[in-house]
N, C-alpha and C positions, 0 to 999 in steps of 0.2 A: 829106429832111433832108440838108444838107452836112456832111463827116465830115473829119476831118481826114487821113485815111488814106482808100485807096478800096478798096474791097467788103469792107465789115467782117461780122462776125457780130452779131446785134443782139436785145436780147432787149428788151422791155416790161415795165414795172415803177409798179404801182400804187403810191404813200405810202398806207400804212394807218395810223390813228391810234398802233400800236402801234408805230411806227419814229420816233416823236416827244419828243423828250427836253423837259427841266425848260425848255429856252428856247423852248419850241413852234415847232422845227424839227427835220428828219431829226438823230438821234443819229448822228459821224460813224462810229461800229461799224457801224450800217448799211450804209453806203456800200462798207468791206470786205465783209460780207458779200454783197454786190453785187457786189463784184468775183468772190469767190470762187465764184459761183451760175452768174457768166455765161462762167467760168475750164470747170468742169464742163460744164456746156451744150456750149461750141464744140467740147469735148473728145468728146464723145460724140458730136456729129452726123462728127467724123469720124471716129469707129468704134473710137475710145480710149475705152471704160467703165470703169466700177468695178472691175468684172468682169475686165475682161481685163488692166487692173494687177494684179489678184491672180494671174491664170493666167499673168502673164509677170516675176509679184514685182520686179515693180519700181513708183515712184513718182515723180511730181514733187511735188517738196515747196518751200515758199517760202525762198527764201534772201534775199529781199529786197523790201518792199513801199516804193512811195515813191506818196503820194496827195497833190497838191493839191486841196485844196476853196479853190473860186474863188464858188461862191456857193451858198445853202441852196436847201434842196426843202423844201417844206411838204406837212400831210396835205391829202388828194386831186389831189394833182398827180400827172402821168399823165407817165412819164418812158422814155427809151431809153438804155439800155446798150449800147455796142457793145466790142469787144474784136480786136486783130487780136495775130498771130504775128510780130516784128519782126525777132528773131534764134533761130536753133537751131543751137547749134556742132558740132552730129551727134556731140557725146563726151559732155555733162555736164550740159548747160542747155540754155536755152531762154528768152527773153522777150517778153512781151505787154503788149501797149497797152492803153489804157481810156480812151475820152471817153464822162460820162456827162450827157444834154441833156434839157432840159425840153419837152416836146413843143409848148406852148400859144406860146414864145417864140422856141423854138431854141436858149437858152441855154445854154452850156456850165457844168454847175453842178462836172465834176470831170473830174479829166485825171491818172491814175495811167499806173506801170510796177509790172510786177511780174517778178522773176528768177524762177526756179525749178530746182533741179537733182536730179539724176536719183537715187535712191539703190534700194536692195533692201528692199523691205517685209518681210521675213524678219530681218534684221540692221539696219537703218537706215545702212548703210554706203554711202557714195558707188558709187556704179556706172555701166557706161555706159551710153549709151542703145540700148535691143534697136534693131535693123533696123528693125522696124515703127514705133517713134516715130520713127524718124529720118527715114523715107519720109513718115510722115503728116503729123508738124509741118512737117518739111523744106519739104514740099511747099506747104504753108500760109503761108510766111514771105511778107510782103506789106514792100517796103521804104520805108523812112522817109524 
């Protein structure tokens, strides 16, 4: 599959009946929560868990979601999400890409960014980013 960015991280994503709203197409909350799913996923294969946000009390949290939807998903359509790391300013933030594609066509059904910036899970206070995000994301930034 061609991606608009290269070596992304990419997850699979079945439509289940239950991600179908009143116009019998994906509900676009879905689609968020897609982003968010596959936000976690890239994070943890590189060694960013849950887990060690709480042991390094810190968090990325969303400061800004920006999604076009460019065309519907319907149920049983068999879909790919990819996500890359575009920018990480090694103080505060960080942002990532998202084209999400219909497998059956190649179609690009949705093309997000998301910001997100660093805060202390203890206070919710901006903070900066420990060493380790900066090394892990740092390293992941894939340019545009």
């Amino acid at each position: 599959m061609e991606w608009a960015l290269p070596e992304p991280f990419v997850i699979e994503i079945d439509v289940t009946d239950e991600a179908i709203d009143a116009y019998r197409h994906v509900n676009n909350s879905e689609y968020l929560r897609w982003v968010e799913q596959i936000s976690w996923a890239h994070s943890e294969a590189l060694g960013l868990s849950l887990a060690r946000y709480r042991e390094l009390d810190r968090a990325m949290v969303v400061h800004r979601h920006e999604l076009d939807y460019l065309a519907p998903a319907y149920a049983g359509d068999a879909l790919k999400l990819a996500t890359w790391i575009v920018a990480c300013d090694g103080r505060f933030s960080l942002t990532r890409r998202f084209q999400l594609k219909r497998i059956s066509d190649s179609k690009t059904l949705l093309n997000a960014r998301t910001r997100f910036a660093c805060v202390a899970l203890s206070s919710g206070r901006p903070m900066r980013l420990p060493d380790e995000y900066r090394r892990l994301y740092g390293d992941a930034v894939v340019d545009e």
